[in-house]
C-alpha positions as a printed NumPy array, in Angstrom:
array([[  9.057, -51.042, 165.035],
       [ 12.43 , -51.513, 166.416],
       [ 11.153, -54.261, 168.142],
       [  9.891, -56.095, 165.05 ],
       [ 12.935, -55.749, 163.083],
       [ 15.452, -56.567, 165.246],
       [ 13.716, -59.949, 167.194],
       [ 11.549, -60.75 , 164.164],
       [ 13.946, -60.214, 161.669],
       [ 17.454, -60.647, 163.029],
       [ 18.492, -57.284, 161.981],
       [ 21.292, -55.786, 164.377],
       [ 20.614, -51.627, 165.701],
       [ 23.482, -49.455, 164.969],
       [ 23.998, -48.096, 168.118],
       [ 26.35 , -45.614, 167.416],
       [ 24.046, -43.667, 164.825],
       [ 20.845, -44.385, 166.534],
       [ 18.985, -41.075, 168.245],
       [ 15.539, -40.948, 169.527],
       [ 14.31 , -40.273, 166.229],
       [ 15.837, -42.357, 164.007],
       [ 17.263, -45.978, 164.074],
       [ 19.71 , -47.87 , 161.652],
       [ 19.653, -51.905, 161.238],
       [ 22.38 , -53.827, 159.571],
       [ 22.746, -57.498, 158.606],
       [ 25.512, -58.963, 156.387],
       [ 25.575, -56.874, 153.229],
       [ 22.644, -54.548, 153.843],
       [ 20.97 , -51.278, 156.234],
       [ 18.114, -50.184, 156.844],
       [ 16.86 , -47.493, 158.447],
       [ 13.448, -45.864, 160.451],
       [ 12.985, -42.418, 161.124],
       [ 10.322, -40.866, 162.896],
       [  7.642, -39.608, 161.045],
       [  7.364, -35.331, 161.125],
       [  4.001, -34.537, 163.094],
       [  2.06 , -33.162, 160.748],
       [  2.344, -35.83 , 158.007],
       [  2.03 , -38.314, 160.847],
       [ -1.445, -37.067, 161.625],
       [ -2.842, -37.906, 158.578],
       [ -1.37 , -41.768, 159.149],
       [ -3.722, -43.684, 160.695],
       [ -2.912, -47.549, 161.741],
       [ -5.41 , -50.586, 162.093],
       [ -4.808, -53.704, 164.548],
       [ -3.877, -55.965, 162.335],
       [ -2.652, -53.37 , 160.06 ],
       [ -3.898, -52.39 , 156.494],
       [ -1.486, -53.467, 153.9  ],
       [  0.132, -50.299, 152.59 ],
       [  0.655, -51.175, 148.426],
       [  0.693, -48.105, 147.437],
       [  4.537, -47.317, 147.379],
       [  6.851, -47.899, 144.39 ],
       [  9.462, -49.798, 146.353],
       [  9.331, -52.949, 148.32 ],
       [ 11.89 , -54.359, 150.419],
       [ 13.234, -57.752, 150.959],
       [ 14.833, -59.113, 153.634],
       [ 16.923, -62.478, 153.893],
       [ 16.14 , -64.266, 157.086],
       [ 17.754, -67.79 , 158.083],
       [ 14.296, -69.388, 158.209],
       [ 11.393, -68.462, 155.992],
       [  8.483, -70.507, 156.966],
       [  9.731, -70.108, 160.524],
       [  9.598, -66.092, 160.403],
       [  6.287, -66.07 , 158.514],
       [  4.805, -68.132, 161.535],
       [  5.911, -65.881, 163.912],
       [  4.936, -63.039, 162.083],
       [  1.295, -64.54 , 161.624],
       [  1.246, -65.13 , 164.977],
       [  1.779, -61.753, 165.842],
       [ -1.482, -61.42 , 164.17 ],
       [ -0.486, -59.233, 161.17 ],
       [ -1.039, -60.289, 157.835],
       [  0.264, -62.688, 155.449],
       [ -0.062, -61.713, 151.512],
       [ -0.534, -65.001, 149.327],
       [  0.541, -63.768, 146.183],
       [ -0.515, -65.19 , 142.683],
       [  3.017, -65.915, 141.685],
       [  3.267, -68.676, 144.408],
       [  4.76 , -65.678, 146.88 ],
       [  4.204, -65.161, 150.306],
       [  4.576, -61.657, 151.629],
       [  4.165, -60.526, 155.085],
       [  3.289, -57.029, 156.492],
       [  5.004, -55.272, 159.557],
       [  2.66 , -53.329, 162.473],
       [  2.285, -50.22 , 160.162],
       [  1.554, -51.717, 157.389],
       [  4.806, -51.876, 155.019],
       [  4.645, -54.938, 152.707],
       [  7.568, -56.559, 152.794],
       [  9.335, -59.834, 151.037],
       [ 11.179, -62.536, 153.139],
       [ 14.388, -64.737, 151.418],
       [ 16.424, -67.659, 152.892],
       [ 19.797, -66.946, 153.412],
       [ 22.25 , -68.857, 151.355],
       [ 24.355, -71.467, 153.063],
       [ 28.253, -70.473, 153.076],
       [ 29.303, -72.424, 150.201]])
């Protein structure tokens, strides 16, 4: 996962704060954080190849990226999925499953 994030995504690790168990990404005007999941919840987690889309949480995250089209491509090629949504949107979906939204960065007026 720290993999995906940082190549796919551009986010930079926080090295300073980053343990075995837990990893913090920054990009200009944001973080982000993973944590290791505690055994016994992680158990009961099981993850498909591609991955099933996981909908089911209340919060969705969105992160800007200098090329949209370009970062969807990659991620397709990755072979996870790509969520066509019916407002026009496309969403994309990491390697365990978190549905996630993709935005162009804004040019430095």
């Amino acid at each position: 996962m720290t993999t995906f994030y940082a190549e796919v995504l551009g986010m930079n690790v926080i090295t300073e704060t980053r343990v075995e168990t837990w990893v913090e990404f920054e990009s200009p005007g944001s973080r982000f954080s993973l944590h290791a999941i505690p055994a016994q919840i992680a158990s009961g987690i099981s993850i498909s190849a591609p991955p099933e889309p996981r909908e089911r949480g209340g919060v969705k995250l969105t992160f800007v990226v200098d090329d949209v089209p370009g970062t969807l491509e990659r991620i397709a090629s990755m072979g996870l999925p790509l969520l066509q949504r019916p407002w026009g949107e496309v969403e994309a979906v990491d390697p365990e499953g978190n549905v996630f939204a993709l935005r162009a960065r804004l040019a430095a007026a």
